[in-house]
Wavefront OBJ file of the C-alpha trace (Angstrom):
o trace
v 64.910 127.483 128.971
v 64.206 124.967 131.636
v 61.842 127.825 133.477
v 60.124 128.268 130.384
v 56.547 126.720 130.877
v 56.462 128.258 134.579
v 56.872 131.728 132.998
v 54.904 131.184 130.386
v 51.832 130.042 132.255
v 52.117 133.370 134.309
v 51.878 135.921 131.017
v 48.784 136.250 130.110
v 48.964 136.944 126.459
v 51.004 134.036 125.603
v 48.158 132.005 127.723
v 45.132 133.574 125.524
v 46.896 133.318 122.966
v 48.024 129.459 122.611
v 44.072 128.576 124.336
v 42.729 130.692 121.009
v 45.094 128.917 118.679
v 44.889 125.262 120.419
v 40.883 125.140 120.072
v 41.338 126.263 116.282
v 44.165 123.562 115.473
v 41.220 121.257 117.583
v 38.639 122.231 115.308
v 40.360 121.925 112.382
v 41.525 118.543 112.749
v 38.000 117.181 114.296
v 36.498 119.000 110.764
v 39.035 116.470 109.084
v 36.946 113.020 110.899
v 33.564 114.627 111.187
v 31.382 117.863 110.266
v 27.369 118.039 111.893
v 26.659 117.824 107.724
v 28.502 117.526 104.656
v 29.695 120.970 103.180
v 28.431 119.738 99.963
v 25.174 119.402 100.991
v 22.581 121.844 99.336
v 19.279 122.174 100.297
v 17.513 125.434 98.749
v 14.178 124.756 100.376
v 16.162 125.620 103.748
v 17.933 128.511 102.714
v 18.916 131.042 105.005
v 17.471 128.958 108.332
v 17.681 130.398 112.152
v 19.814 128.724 114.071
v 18.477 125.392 115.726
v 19.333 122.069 117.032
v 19.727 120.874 113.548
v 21.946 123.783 111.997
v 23.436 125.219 115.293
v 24.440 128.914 113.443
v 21.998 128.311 110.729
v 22.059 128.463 106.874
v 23.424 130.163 103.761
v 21.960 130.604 100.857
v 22.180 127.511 99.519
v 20.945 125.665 102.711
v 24.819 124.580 103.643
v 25.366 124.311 107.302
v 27.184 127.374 108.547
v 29.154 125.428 111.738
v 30.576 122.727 109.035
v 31.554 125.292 106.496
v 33.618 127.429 108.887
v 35.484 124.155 110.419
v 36.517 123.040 106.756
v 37.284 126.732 106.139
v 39.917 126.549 108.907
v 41.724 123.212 107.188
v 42.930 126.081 104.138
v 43.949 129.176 106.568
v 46.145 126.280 107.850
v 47.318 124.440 105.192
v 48.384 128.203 103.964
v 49.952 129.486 106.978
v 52.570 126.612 107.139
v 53.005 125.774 103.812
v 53.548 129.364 102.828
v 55.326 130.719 105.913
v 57.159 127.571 105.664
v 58.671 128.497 102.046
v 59.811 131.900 103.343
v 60.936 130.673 106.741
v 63.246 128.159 104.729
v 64.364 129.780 101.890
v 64.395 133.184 103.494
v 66.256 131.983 106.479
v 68.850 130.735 104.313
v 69.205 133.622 101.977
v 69.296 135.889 105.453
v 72.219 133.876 106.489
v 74.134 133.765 103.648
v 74.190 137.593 103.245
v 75.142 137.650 106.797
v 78.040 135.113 106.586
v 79.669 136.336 103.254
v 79.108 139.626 103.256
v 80.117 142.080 100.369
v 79.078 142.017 97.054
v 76.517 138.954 98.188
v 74.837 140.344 101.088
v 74.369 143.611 98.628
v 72.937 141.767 96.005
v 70.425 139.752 97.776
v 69.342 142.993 99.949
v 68.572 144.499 96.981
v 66.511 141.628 95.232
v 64.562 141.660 98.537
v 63.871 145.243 97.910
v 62.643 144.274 95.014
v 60.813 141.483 96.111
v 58.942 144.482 98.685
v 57.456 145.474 95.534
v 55.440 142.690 94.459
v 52.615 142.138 97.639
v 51.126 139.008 97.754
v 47.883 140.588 96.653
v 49.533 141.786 93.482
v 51.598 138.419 92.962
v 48.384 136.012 93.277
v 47.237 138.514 90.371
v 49.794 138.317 88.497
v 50.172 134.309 88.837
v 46.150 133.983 88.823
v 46.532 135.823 85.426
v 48.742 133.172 83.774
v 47.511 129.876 85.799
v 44.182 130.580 87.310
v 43.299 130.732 90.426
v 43.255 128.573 93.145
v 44.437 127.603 96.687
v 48.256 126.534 95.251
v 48.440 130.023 93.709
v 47.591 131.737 96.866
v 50.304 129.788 98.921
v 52.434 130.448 96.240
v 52.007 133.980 96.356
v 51.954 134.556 100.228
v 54.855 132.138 100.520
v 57.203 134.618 97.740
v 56.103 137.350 100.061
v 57.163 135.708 103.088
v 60.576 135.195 102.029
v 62.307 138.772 102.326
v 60.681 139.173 105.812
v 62.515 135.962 106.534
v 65.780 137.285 104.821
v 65.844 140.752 106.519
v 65.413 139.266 109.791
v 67.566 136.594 109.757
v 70.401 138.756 108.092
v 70.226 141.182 110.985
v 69.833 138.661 113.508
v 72.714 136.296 112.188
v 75.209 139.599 112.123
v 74.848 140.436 115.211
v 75.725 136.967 116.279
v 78.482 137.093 113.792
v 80.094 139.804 115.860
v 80.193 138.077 119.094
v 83.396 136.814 120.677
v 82.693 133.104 120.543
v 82.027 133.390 116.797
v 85.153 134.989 115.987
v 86.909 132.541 118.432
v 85.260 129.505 116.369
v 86.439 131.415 113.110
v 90.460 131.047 114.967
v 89.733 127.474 115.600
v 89.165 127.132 112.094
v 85.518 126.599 111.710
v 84.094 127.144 108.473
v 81.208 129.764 107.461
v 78.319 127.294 107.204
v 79.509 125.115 110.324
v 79.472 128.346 112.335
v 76.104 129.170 110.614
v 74.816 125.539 112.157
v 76.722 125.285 115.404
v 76.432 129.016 116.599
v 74.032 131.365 114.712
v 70.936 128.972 113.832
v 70.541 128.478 117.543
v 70.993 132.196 118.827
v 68.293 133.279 116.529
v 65.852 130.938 116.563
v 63.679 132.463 119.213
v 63.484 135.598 116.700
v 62.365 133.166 114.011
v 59.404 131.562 115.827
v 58.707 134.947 117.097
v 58.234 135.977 113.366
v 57.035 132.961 112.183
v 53.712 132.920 114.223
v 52.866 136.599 113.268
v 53.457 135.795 109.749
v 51.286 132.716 110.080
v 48.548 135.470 111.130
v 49.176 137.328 108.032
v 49.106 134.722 106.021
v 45.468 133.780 107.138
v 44.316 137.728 106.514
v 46.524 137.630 102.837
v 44.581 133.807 102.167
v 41.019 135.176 103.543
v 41.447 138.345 101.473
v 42.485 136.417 98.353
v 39.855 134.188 98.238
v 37.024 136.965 98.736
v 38.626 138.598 95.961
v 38.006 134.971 93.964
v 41.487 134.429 93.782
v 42.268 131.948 96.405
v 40.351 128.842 97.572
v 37.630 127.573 94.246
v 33.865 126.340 95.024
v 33.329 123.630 96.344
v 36.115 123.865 98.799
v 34.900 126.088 101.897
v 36.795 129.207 102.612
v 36.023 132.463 105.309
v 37.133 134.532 103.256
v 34.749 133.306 100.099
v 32.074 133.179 102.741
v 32.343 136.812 103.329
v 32.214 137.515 99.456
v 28.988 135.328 99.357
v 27.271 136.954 102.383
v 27.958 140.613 101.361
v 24.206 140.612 98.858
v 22.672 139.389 101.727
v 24.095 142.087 104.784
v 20.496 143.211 105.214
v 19.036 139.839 104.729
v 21.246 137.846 106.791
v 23.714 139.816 108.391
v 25.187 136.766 110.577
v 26.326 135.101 107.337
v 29.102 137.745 107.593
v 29.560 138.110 110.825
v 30.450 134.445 111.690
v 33.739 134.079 109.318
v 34.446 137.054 110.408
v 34.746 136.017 113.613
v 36.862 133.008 112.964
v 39.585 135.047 111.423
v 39.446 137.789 113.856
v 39.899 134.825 116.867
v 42.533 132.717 114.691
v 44.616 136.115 113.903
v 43.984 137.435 117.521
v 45.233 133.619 118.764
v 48.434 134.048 116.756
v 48.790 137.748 117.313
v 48.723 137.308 121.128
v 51.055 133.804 121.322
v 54.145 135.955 119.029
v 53.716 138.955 121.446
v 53.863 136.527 124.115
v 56.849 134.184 122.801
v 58.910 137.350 122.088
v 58.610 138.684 126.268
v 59.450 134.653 127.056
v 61.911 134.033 124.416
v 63.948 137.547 124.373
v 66.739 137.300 127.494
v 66.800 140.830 127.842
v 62.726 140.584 128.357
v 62.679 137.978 130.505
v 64.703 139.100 133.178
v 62.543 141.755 133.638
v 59.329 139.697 134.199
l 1 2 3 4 5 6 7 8 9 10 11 12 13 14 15 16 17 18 19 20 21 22 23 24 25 26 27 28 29 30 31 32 33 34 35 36 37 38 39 40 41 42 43 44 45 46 47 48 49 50 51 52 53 54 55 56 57 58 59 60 61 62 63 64 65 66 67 68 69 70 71 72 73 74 75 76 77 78 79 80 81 82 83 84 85 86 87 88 89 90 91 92 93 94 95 96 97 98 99 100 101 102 103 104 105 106 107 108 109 110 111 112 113 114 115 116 117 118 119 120 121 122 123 124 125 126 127 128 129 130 131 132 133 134 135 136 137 138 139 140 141 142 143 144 145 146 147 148 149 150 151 152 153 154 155 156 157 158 159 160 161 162 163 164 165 166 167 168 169 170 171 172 173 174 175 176 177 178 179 180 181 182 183 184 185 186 187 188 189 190 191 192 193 194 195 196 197 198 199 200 201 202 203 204 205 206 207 208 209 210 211 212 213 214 215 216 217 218 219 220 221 222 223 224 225 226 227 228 229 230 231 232 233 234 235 236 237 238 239 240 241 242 243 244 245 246 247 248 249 250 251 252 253 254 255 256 257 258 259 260 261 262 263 264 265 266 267 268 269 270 271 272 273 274 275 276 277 278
């Protein structure tokens, strides 16, 4: 790993990639100190403006700065992404690797309640929860994060057995080692590059399953700026204001493109076999 930043600086989707993602972690915390105007700021009599020195992308209907809304916006595709592909990354990781380690009646089991899990999207989960505790931002992590954890589990099961059959591990089983202290010492570490691989392409996802929730008016609730309930409220207006539309749509394509590009990059850097061929 100490050749890591050398390579990485040389592939050029891991480079477009972490530059896209970097300025929209910037942006996102700068919206946290400052905004050009409050997103709570209505002014009807400037509905809909051009662009200008005042509002640099204009308008929306209600007179809210466009350039302020989408930099809040980006606080929630955050706040989702690693809150909810932090629930499956944990829990599924450790589900994964118990099924690998025992094996048996326990890895059947909790294959099969991830099948089952399969069957639920997060779409028809934030339904489902939105239906007995309204909706909302918590319900939409909720929802995306229960989704994310048999992706976790699959991987990490498949990943941790293949480690489990290597020489070393059965050499530390000999010695006297334990399940779980193998777990720590030796298969935690071997497939952690997998991990962040998946992690950042479900933190894409998650963005998409958040933006799509909320323009469904299931995720993020007024007053709290969201693309994806910026899309809902520009779709009356496609032949009035087209941009309105266009401009969140933007964001998410960038932010999901960012991520996209950094996982396809991290997976040539991170994956042995990969790397000696660059």
């Amino acid at each position: 790993m100490h050749d890591f930043w050398p390579r990485a600086l040389r592939h050029k989707s891991f480079v477009v990639g972490a530059v896209l993602t970097s300025l929209w972690l910037v942006l996102a915390l700068l919206s946290l100190v400052w905004t050009p105007h409050p997103t709570a700021e209505i002014n009807i009599p400037n509905k809909l403006a051009a662009p200008s020195a005042t509002h640099w992308l204009g308008t929306d209907s209600l007179g809210r700065d466009i350039v302020s809304l989408l930099l809040v916006g980006s606080q929630n595709s955050i706040a989702v992404g690693v809150i909810a592909v932090g629930i499956g990354l944990v829990v599924g990781v450790f589900l994964g690797c118990l099924a690998a380690a025992r094996g048996g009646w326990v890895d059947e089991l909790l294959m099969r309640a991830s099948d089952f899990t399969f069957a639920f999207p997060a779409l028809l989960t934030a339904i489902m929860l939105t239906a007995i505790y309204g909706p909302g931002l918590v319900m939409s992590i909720v929802a995306i994060g229960i989704f994310n954890i048999p992706v976790f589990a699959r991987i990490s099961r498949g990943a941790a057995r293949a480690v489990w059959s290597r020489d070393y591990v059965l050499a530390a089983q000999a010695a006297g080692k334990g399940p779980w202290r193998i777990t720590e010492d030796h298969v935690l570490p071997n497939i952690a590059s997998v991990l962040i691989v998946q992690a950042s392409v479900s933190f894409a996802t998650a963005i998409l399953a958040e933006a799509a929730l909320s323009y469904l008016g299931l995720g993020t609730q007024p007053p709290q700026p969201s693309w994806g309930r910026m899309l809902n409220e520009a779709q009356t207006l496609m032949f009035q204001a087209p941009m309105l539309a266009v401009y969140p749509g933007i964001a998410i394509v960038l932010s999901v493109l960012g991520l996209n590009l950094m996982g396809d990059g991290l997976r040539d850097l991170l994956d042995p076999k990969l790397a000696r061929q660059r």
